[in-house]
mmCIF file as Biopython writes it, N, C-alpha, C and O atoms, coordinates in Angstrom:
data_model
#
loop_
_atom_site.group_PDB
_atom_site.id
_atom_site.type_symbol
_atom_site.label_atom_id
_atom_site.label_alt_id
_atom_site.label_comp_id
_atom_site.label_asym_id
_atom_site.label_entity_id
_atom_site.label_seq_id
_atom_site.pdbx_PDB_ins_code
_atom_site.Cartn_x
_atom_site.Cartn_y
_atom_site.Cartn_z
_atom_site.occupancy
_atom_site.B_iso_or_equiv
_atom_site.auth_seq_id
_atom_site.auth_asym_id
_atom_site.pdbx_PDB_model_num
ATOM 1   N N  . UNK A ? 1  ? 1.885   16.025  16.030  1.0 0.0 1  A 1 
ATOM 2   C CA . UNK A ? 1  ? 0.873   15.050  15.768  1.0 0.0 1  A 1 
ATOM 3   C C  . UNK A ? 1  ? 1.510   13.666  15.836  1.0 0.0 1  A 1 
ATOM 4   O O  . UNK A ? 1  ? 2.621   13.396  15.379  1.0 0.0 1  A 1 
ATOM 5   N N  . UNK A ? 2  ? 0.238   12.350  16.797  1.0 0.0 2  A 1 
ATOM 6   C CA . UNK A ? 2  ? 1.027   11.595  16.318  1.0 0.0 2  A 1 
ATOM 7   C C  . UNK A ? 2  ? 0.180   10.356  15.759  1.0 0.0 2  A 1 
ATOM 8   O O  . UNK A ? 2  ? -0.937  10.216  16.257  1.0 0.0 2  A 1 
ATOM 9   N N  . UNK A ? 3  ? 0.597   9.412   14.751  1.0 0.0 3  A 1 
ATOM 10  C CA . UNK A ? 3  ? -0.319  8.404   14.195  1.0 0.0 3  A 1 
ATOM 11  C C  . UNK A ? 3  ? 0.342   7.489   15.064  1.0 0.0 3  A 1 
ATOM 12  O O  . UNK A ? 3  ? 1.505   7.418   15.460  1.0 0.0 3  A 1 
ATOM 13  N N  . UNK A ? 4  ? -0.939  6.636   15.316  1.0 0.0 4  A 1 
ATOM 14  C CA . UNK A ? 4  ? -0.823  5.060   15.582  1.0 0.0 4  A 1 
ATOM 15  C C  . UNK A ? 4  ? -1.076  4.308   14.871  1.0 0.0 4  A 1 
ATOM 16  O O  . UNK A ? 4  ? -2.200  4.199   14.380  1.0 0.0 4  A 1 
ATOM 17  N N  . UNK A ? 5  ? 0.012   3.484   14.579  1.0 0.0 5  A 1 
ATOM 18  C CA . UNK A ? 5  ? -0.677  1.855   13.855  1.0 0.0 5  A 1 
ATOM 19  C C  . UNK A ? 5  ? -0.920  1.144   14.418  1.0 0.0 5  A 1 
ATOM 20  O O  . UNK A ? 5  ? -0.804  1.341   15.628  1.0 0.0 5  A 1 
ATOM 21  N N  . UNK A ? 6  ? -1.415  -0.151  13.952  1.0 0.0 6  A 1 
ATOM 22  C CA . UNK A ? 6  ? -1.244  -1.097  14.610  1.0 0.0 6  A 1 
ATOM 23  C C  . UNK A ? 6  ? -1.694  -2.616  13.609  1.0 0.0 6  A 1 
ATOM 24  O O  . UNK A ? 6  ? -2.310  -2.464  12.554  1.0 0.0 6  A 1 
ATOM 25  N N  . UNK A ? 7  ? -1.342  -3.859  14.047  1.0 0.0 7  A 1 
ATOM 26  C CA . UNK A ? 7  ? -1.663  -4.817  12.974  1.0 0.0 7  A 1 
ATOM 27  C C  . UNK A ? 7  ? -2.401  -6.024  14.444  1.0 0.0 7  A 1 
ATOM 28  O O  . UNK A ? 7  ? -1.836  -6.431  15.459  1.0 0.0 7  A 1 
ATOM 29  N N  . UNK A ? 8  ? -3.555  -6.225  14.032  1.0 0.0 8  A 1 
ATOM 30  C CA . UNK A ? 8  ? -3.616  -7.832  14.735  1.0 0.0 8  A 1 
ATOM 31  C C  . UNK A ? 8  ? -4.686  -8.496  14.029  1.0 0.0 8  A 1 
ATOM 32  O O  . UNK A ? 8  ? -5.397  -8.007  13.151  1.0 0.0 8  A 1 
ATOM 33  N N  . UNK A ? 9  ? -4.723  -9.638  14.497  1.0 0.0 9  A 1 
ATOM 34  C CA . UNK A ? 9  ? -4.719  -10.931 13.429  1.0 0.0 9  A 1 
ATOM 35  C C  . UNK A ? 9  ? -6.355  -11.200 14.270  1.0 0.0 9  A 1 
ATOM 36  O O  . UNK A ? 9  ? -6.285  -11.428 15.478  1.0 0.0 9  A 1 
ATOM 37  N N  . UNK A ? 10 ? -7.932  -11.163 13.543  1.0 0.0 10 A 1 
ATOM 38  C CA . UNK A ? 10 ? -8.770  -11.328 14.206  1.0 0.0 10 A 1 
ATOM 39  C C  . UNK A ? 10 ? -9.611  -12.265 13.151  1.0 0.0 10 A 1 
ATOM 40  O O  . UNK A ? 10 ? -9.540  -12.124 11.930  1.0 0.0 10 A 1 
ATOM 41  N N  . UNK A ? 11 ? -10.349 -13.162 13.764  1.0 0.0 11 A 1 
ATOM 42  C CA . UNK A ? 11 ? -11.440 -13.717 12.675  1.0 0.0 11 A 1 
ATOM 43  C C  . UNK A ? 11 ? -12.912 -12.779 11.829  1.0 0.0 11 A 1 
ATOM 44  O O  . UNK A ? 11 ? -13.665 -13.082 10.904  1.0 0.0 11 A 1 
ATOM 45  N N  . UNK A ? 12 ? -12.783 -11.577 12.709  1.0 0.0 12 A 1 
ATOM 46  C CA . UNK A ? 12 ? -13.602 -10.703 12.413  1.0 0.0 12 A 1 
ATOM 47  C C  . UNK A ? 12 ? -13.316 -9.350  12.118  1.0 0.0 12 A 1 
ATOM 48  O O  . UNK A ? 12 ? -14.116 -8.492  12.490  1.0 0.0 12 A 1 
ATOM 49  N N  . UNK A ? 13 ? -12.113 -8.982  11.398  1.0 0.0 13 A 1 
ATOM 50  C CA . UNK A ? 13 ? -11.665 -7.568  10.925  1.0 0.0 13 A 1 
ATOM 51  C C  . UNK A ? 13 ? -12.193 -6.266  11.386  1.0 0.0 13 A 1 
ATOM 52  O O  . UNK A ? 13 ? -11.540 -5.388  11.949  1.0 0.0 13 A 1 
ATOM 53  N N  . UNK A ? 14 ? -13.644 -6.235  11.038  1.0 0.0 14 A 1 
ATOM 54  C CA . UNK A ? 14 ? -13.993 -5.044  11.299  1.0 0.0 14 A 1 
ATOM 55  C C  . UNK A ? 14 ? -14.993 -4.962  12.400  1.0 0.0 14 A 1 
ATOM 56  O O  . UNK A ? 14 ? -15.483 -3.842  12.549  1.0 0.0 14 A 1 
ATOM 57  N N  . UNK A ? 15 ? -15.480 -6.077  13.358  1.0 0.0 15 A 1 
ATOM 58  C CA . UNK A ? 15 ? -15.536 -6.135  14.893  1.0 0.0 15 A 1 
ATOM 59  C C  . UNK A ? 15 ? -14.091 -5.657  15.696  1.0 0.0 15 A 1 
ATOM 60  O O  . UNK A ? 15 ? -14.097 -4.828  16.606  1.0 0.0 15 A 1 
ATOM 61  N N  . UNK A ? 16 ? -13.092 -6.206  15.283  1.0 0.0 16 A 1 
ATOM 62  C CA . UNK A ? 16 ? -11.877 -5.617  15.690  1.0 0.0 16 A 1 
ATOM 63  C C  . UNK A ? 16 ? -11.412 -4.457  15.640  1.0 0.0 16 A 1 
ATOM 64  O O  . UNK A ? 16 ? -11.108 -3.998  16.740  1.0 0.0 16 A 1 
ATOM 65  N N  . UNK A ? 17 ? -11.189 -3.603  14.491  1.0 0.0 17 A 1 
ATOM 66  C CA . UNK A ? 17 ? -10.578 -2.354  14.161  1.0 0.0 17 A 1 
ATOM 67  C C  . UNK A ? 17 ? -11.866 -1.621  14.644  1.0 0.0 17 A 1 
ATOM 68  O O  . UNK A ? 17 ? -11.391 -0.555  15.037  1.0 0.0 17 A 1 
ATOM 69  N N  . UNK A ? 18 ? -13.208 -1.551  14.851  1.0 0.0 18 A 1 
ATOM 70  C CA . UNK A ? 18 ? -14.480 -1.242  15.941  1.0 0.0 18 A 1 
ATOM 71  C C  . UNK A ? 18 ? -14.260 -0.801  17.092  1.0 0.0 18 A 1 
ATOM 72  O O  . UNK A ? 18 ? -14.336 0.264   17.705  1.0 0.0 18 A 1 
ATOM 73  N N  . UNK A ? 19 ? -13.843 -2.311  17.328  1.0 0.0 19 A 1 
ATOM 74  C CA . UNK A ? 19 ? -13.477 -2.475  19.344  1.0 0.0 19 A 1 
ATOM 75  C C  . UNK A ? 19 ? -12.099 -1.484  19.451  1.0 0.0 19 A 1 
ATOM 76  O O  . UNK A ? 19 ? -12.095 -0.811  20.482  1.0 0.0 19 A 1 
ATOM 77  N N  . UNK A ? 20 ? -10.892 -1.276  18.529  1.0 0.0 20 A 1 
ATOM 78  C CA . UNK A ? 20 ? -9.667  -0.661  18.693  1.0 0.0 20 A 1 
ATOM 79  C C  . UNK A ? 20 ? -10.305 0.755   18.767  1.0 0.0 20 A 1 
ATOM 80  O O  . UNK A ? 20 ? -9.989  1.378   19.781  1.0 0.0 20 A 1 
ATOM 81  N N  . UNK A ? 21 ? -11.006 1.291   18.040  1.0 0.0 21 A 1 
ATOM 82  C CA . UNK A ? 21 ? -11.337 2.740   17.500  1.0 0.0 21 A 1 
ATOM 83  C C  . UNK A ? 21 ? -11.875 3.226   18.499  1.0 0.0 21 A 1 
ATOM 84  O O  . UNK A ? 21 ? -11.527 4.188   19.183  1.0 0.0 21 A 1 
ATOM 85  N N  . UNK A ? 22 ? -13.303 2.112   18.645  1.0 0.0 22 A 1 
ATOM 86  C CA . UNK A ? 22 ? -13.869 2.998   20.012  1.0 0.0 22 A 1 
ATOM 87  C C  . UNK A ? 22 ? -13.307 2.767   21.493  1.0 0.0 22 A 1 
ATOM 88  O O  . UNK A ? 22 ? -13.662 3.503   22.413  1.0 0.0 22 A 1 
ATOM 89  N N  . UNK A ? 23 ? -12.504 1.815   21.659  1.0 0.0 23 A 1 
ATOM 90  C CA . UNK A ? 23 ? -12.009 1.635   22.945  1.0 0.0 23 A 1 
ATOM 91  C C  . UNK A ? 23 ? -10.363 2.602   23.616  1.0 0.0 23 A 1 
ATOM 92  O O  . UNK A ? 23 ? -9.826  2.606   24.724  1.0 0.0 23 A 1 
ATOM 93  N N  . UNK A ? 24 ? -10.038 3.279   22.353  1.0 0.0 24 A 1 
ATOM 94  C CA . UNK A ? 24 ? -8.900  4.184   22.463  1.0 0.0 24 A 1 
ATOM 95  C C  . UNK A ? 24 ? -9.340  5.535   22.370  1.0 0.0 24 A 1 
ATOM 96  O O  . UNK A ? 24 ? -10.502 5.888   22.171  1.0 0.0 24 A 1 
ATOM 97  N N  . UNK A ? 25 ? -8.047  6.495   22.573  1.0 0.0 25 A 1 
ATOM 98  C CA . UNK A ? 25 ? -8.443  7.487   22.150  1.0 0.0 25 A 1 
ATOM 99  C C  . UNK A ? 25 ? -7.751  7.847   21.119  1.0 0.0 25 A 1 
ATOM 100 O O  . UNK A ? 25 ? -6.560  8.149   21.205  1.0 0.0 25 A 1 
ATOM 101 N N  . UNK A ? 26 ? -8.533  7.858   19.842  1.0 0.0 26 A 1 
ATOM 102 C CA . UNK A ? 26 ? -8.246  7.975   18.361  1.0 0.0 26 A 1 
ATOM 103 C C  . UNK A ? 26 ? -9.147  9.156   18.086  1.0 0.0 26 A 1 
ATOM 104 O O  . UNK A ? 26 ? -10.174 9.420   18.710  1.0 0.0 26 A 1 
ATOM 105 N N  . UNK A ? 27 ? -8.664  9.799   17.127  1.0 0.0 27 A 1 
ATOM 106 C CA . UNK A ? 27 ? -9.427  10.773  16.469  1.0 0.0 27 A 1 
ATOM 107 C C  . UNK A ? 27 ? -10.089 10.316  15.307  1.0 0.0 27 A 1 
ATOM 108 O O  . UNK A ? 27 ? -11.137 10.774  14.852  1.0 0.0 27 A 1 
ATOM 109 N N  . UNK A ? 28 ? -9.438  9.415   14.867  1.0 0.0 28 A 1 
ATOM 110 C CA . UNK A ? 28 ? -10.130 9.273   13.082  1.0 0.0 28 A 1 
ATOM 111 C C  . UNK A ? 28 ? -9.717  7.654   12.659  1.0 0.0 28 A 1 
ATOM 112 O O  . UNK A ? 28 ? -8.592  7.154   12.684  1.0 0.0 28 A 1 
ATOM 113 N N  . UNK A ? 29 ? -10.884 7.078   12.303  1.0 0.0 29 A 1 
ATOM 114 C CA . UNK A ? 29 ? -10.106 5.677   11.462  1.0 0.0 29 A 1 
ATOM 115 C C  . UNK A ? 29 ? -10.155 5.638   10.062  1.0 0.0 29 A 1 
ATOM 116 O O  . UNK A ? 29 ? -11.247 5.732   9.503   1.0 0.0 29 A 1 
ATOM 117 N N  . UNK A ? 30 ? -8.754  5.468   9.192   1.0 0.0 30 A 1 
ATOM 118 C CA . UNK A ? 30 ? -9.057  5.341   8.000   1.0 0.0 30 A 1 
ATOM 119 C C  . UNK A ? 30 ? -8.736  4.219   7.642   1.0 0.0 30 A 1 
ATOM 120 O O  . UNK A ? 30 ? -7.840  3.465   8.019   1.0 0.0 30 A 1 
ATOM 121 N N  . UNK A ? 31 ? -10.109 4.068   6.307   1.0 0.0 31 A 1 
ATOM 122 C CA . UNK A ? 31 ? -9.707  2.813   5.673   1.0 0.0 31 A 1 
ATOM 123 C C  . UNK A ? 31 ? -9.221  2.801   4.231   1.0 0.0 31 A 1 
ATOM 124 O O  . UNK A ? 31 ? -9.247  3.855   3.595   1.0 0.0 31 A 1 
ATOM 125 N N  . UNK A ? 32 ? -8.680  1.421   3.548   1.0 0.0 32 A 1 
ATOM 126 C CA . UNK A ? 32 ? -8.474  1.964   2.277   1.0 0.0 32 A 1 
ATOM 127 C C  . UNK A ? 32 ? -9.625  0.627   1.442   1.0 0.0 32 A 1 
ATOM 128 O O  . UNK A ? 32 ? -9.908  -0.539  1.719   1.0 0.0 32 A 1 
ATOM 129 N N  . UNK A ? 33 ? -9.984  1.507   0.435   1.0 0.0 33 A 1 
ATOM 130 C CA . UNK A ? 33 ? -11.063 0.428   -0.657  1.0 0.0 33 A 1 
ATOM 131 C C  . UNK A ? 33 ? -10.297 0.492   -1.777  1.0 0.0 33 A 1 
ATOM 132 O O  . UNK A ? 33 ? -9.274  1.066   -2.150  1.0 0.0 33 A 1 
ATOM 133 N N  . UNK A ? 34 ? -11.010 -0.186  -2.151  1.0 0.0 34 A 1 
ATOM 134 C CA . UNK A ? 34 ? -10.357 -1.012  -3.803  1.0 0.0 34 A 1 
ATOM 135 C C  . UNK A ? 34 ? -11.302 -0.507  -4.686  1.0 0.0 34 A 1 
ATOM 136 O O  . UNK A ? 34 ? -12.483 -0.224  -4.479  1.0 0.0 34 A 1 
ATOM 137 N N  . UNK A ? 35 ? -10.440 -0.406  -5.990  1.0 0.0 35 A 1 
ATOM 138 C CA . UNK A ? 35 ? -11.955 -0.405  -6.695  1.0 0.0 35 A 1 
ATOM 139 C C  . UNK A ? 35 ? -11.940 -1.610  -7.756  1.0 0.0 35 A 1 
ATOM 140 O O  . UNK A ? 35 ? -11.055 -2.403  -8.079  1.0 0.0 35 A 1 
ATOM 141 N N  . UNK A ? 36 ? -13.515 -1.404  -8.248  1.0 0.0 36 A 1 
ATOM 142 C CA . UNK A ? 36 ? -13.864 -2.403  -9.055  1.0 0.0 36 A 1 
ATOM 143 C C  . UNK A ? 36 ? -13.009 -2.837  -10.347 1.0 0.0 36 A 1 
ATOM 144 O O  . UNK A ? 36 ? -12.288 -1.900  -10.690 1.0 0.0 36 A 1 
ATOM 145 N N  . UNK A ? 37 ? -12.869 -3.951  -11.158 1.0 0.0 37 A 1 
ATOM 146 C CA . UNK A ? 37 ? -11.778 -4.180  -12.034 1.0 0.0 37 A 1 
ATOM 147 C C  . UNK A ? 37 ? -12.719 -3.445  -13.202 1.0 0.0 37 A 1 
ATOM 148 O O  . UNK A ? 37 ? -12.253 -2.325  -13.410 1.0 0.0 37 A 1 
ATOM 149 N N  . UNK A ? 38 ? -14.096 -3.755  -14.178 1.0 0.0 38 A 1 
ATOM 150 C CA . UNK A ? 38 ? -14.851 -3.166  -15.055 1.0 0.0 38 A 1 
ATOM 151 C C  . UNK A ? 38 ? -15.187 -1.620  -15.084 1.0 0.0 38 A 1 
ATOM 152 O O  . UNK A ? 38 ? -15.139 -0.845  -16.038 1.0 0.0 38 A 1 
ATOM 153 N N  . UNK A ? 39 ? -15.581 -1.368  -13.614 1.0 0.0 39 A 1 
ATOM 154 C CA . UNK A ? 39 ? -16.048 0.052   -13.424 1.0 0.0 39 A 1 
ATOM 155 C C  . UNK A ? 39 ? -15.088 1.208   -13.331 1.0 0.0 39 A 1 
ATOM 156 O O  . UNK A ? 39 ? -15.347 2.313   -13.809 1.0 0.0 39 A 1 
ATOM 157 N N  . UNK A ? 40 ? -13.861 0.889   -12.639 1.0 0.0 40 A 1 
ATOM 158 C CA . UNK A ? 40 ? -12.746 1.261   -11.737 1.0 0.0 40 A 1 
ATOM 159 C C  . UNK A ? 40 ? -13.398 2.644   -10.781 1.0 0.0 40 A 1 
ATOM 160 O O  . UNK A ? 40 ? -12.919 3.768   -10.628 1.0 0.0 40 A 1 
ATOM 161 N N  . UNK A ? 41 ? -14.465 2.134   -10.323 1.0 0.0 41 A 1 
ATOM 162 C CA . UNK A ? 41 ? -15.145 2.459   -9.026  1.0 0.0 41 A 1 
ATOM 163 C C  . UNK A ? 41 ? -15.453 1.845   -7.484  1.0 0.0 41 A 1 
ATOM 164 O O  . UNK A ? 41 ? -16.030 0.834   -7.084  1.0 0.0 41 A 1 
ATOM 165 N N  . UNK A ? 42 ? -14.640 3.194   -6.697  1.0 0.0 42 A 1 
ATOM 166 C CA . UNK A ? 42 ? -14.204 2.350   -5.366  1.0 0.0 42 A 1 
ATOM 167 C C  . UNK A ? 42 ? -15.369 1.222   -5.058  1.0 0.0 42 A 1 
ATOM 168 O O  . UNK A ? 42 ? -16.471 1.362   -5.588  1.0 0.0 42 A 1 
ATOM 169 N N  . UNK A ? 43 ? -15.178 0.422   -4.439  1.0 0.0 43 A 1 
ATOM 170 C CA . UNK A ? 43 ? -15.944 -0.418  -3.779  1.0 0.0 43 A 1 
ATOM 171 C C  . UNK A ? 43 ? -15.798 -0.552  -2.266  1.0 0.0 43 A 1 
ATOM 172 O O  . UNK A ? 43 ? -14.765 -0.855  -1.668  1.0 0.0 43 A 1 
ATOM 173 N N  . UNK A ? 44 ? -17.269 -0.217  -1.622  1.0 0.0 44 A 1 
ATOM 174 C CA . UNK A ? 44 ? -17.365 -0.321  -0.275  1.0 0.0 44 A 1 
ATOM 175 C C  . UNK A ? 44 ? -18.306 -1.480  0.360   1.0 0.0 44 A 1 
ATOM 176 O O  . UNK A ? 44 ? -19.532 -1.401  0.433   1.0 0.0 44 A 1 
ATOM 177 N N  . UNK A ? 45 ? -17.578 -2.486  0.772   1.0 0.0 45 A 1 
ATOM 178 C CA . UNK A ? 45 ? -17.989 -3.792  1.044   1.0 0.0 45 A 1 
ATOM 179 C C  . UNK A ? 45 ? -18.416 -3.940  2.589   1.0 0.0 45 A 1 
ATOM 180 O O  . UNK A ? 45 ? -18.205 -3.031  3.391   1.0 0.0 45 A 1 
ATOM 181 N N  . UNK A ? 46 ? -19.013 -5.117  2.934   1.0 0.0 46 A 1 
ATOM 182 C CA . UNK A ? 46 ? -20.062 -4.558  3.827   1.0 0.0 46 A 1 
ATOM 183 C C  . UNK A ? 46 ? -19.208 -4.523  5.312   1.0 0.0 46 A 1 
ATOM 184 O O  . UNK A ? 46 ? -19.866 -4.132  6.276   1.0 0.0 46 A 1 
ATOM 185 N N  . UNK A ? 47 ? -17.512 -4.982  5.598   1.0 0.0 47 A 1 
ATOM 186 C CA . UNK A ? 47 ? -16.648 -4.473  6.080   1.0 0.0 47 A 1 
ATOM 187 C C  . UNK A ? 47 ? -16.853 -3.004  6.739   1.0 0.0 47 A 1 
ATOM 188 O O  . UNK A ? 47 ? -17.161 -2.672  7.884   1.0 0.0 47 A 1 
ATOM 189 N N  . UNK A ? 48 ? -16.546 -2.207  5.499   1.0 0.0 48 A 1 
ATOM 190 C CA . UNK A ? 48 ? -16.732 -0.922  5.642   1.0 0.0 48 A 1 
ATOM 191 C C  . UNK A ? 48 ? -17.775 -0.807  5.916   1.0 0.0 48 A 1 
ATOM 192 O O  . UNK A ? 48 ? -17.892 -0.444  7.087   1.0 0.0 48 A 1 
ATOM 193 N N  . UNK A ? 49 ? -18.899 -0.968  5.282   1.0 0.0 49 A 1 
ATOM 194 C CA . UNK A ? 49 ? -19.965 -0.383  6.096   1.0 0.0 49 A 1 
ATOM 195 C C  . UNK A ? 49 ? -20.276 -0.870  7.408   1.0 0.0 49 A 1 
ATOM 196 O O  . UNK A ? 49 ? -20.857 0.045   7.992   1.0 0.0 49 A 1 
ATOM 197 N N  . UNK A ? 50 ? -20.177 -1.788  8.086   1.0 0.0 50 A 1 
ATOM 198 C CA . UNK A ? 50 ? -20.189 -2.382  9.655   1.0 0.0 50 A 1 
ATOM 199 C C  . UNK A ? 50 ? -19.326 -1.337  10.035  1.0 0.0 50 A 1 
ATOM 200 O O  . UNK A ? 50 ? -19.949 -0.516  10.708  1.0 0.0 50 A 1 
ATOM 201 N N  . UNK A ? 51 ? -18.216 -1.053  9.886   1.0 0.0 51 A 1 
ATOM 202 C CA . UNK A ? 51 ? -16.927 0.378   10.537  1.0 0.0 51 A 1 
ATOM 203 C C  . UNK A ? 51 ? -17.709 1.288   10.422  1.0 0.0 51 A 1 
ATOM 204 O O  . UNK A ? 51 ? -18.028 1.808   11.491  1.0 0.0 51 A 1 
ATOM 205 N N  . UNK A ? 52 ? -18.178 1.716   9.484   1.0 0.0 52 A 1 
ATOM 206 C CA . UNK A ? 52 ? -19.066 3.064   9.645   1.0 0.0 52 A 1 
ATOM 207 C C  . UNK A ? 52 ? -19.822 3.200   10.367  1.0 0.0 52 A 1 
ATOM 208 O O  . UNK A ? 52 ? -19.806 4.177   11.116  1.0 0.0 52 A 1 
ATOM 209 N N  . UNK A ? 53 ? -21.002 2.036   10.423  1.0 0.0 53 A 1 
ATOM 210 C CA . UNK A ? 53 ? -22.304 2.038   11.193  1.0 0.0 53 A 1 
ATOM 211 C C  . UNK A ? 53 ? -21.717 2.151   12.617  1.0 0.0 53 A 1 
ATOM 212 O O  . UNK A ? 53 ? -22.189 3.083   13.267  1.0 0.0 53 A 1 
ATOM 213 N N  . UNK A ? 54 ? -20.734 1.354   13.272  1.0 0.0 54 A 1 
ATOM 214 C CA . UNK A ? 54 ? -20.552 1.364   14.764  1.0 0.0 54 A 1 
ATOM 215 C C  . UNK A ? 54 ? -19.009 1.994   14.968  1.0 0.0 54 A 1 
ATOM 216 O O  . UNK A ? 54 ? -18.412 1.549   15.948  1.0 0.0 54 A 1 
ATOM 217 N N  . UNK A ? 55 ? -18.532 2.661   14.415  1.0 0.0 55 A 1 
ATOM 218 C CA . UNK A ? 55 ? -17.471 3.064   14.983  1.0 0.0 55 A 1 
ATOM 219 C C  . UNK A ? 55 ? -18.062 4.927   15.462  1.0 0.0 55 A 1 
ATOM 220 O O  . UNK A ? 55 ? -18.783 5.690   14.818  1.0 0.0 55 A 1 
ATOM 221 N N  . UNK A ? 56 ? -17.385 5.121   16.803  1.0 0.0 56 A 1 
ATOM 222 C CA . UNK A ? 56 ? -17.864 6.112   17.377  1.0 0.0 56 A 1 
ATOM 223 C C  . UNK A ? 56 ? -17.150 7.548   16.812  1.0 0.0 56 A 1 
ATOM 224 O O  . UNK A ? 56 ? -17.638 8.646   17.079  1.0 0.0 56 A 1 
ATOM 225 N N  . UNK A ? 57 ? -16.169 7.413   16.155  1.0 0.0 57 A 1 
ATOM 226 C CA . UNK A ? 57 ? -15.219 8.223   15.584  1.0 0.0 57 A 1 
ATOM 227 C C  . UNK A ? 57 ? -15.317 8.249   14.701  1.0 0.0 57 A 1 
ATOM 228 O O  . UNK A ? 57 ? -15.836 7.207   14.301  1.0 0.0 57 A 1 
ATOM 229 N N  . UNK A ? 58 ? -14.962 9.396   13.420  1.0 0.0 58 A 1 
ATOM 230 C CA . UNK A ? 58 ? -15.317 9.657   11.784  1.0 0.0 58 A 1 
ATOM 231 C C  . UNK A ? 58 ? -14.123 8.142   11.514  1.0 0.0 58 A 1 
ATOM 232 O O  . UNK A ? 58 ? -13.207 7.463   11.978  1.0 0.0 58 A 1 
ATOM 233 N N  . UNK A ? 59 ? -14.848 8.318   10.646  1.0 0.0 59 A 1 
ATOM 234 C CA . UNK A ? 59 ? -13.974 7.152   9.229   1.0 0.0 59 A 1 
ATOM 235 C C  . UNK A ? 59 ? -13.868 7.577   8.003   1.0 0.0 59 A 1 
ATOM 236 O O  . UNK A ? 59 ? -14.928 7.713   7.393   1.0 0.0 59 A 1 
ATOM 237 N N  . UNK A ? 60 ? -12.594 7.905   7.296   1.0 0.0 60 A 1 
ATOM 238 C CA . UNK A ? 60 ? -12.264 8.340   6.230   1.0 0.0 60 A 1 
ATOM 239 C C  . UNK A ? 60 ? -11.694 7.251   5.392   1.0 0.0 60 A 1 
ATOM 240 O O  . UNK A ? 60 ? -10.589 6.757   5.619   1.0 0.0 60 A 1 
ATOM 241 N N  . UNK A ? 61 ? -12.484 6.886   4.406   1.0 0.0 61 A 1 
ATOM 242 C CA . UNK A ? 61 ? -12.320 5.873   3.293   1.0 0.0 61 A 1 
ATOM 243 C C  . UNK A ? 61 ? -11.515 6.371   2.540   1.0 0.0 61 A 1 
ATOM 244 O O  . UNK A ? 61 ? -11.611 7.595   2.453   1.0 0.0 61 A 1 
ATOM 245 N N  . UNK A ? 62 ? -10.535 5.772   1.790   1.0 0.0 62 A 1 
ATOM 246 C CA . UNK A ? 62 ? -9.238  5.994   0.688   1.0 0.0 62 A 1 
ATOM 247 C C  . UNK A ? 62 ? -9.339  5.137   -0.211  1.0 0.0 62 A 1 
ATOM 248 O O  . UNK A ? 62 ? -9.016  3.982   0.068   1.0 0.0 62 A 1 
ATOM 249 N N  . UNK A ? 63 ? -9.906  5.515   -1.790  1.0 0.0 63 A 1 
ATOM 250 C CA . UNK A ? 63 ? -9.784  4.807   -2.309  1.0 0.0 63 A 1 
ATOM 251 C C  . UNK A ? 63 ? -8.826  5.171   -3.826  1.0 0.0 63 A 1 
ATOM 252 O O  . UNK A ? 63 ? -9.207  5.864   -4.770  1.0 0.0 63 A 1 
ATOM 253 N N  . UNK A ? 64 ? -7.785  4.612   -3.709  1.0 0.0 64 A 1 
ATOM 254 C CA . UNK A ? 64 ? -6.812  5.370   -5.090  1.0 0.0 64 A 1 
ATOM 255 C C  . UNK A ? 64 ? -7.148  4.691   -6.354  1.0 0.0 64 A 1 
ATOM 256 O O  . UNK A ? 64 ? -7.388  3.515   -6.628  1.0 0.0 64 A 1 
ATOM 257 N N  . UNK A ? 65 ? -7.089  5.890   -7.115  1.0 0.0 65 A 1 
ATOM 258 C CA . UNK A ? 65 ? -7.215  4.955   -8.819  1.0 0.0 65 A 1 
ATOM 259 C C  . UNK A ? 65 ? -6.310  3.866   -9.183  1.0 0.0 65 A 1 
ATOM 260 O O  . UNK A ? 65 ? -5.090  3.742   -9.071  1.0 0.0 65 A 1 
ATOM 261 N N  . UNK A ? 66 ? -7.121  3.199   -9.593  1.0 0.0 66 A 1 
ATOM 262 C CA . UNK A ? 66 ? -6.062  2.119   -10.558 1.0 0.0 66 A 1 
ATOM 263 C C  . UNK A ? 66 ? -5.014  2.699   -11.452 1.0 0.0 66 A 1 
ATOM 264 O O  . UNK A ? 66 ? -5.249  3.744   -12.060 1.0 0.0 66 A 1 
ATOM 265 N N  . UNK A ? 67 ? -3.441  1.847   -11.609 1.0 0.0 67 A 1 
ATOM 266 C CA . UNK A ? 67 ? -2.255  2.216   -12.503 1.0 0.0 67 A 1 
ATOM 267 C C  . UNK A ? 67 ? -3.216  2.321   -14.052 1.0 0.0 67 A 1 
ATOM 268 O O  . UNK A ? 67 ? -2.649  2.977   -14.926 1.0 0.0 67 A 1 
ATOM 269 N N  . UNK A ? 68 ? -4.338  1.842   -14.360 1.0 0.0 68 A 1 
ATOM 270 C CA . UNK A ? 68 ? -4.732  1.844   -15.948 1.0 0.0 68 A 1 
ATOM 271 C C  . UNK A ? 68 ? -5.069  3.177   -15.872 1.0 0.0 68 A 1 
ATOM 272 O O  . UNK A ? 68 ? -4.716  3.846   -16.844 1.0 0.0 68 A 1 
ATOM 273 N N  . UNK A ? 69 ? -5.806  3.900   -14.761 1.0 0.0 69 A 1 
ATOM 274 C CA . UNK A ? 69 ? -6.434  5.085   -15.243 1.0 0.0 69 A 1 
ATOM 275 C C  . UNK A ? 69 ? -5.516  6.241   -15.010 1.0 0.0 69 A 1 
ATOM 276 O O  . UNK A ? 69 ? -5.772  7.423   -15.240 1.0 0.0 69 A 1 
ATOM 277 N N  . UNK A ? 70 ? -4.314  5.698   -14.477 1.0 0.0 70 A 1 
ATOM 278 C CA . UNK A ? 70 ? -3.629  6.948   -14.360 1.0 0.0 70 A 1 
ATOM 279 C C  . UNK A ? 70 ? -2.724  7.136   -15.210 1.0 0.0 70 A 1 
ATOM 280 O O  . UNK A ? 70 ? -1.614  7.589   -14.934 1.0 0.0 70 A 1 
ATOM 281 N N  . UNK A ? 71 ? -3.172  6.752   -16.525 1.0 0.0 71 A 1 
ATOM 282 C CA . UNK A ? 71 ? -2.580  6.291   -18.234 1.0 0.0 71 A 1 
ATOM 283 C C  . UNK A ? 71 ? -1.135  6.040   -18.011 1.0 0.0 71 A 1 
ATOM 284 O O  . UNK A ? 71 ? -0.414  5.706   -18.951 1.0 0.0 71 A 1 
#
């Protein structure tokens, strides 16, 4: 198996990582979310959801607990 990274610098993030996903041949894009500071529930901002709506390939969101909840 092999992963690709990659880093580039766009005014529009997730028009970009879009255009990368569907214009290659990738199997899967993952992203990572944050979560909220009160709730400590991921948050999916409308980033992510634009990646979801138009990317032609699954998208697997990652969102890890905060150091508080992992006592």
């Amino acid at each position: 198996m092999v992963v690709e990274t990659g880093v580039r610098v766009a005014p529009n993030p997730e028009a970009e990582i879009v255009e990368m996903a569907n214009a290659g041949s990738f199997d899967l894009v993952v992203l990572g979310a944050s979560n909220r500071p009160l709730t400590d529930r991921p948050f999916f901002g409308h980033r992510v959801n634009y990646v979801i709506e138009n990317s032609k390939i699954p998208v697997a969101i990652v969102a890890l607990p905060s150091r508080a909840s992992l006592g």
